[in-house]
C-alpha positions, 0 to 999 in steps of 0.5 A: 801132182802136187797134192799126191805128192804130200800124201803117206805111203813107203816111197813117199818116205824114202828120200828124194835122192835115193829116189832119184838114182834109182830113177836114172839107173832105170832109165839107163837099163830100160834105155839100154835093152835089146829091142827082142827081150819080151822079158825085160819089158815084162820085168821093167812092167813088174817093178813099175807095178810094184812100185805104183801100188807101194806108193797108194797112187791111183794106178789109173790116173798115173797110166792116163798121164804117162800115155801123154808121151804116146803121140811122140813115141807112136811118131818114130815107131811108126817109121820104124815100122814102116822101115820093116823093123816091127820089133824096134817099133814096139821097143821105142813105145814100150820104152817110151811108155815105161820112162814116162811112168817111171818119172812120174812116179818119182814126181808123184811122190816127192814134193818138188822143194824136196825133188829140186834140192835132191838134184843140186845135192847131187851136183846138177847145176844150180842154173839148171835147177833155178830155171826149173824152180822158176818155170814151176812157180810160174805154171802155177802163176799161169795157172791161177790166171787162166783160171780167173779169165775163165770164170770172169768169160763164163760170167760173160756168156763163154769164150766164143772160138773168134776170140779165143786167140785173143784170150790166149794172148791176153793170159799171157800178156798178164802173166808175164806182167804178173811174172814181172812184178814178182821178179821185181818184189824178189829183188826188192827182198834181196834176191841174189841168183839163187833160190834157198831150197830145203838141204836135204837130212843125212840118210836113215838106214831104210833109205840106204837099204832101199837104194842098195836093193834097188841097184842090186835088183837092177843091176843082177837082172841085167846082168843075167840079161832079165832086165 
């Protein structure tokens, strides 16, 4: 995700809040539509469609990662279904399903510095956005640490299943270790709650069009009860 993220393409230009209000206005419409509308959903899979070929992202990869939220969504649609409501089953997957690409797109196109300073400009709370930086470096920390357990256990001969459970107690036993000392280093050069992000430029004119564009679109289509 994070090397799409630094690629080139037309979204990839836009701003990180242009793109973000257009994200919550979608999410907003699409969450909103009546359950019998086969056009809004064929619509909502349209600008989706557009969107990941404008962005030069492998539209295979994007649906695999989207298709992650199905499990959930399937849960509650198979008790709409079973309830009689055919209709608002279809409805929560296709919602479910759209969102998800949706978010990932805009993530799959903004670096997360860039991502992360577009939602405190847009008046999130900083202890919000701090938790995420945090929780996002330290993927990254857990990340690198499962990564040299595997190779040091495939030296070994593999992980067998009996150890297995120790193995993950024991990645995440060092990784908060791991995570302890880095607390300690960044106190150590003056950390003071908050983490320095990057501030965002002022807008250039493609990114006001593309904004009113979008909202524009989304907004009539709803309005005619399209979308």
């Amino acid at each position: 995700m994070e090397e799409w993220a630094r690629r080139d393409s037309p979204l990839h230009r836009r701003d990180a809040r242009v793109k973000m209000i257009l994200l919550l206005v979608f999410l907003v419409w699409i969450g909103t539509a009546r359950p019998a509308q086969p056009e809004a959903y064929a619509a909502y899979a349209s600008i989706l469609l557009v969107a990941a070929l404008a962005s030069r992202l492998p539209l295979l990869s994007l649906l695999w990662r989207a298709a992650l939220v199905l499990p959930f969504a399937a849960t509650f649609a198979l008790l709409s279904w079973m309830a009689g409501d055919a209709e608002r089953a279809a409805s929560l997957v296709l919602k479910s399903s759209f969102s998800a690409f949706a978010v990932l797109l805009v993530v799959a196109t903004t670096p997360m510095p860039a991502l992360l300073a577009a939602v405190e400009s847009l008046a999130a709370p900083k202890m919000l956005v701090m938790v995420v930086q945090f929780l996002y470096r330290y993927l990254f920390v857990l990340s690198e640490k499962a990564q040299h357990m595997w190779m040091a256990a495939q030296c070994r001969g593999g992980i067998r299943r009996a150890s297995a459970g120790g193995a993950i107690a024991v990645l995440f036993a060092s990784s908060h270790a791991r995570a302890e000392g880095i607390h300690r280093a960044m106190l150590a050069r003056g950390f003071a709650g908050h983490m320095p992000l990057i501030r965002p430029s002022s807008l250039h004119w493609l990114d006001i069009s593309f904004l009113a564009t979008g909202i524009l679109v989304l907004s009539l289509g709803r309005w005619l009860w399209i979308l």
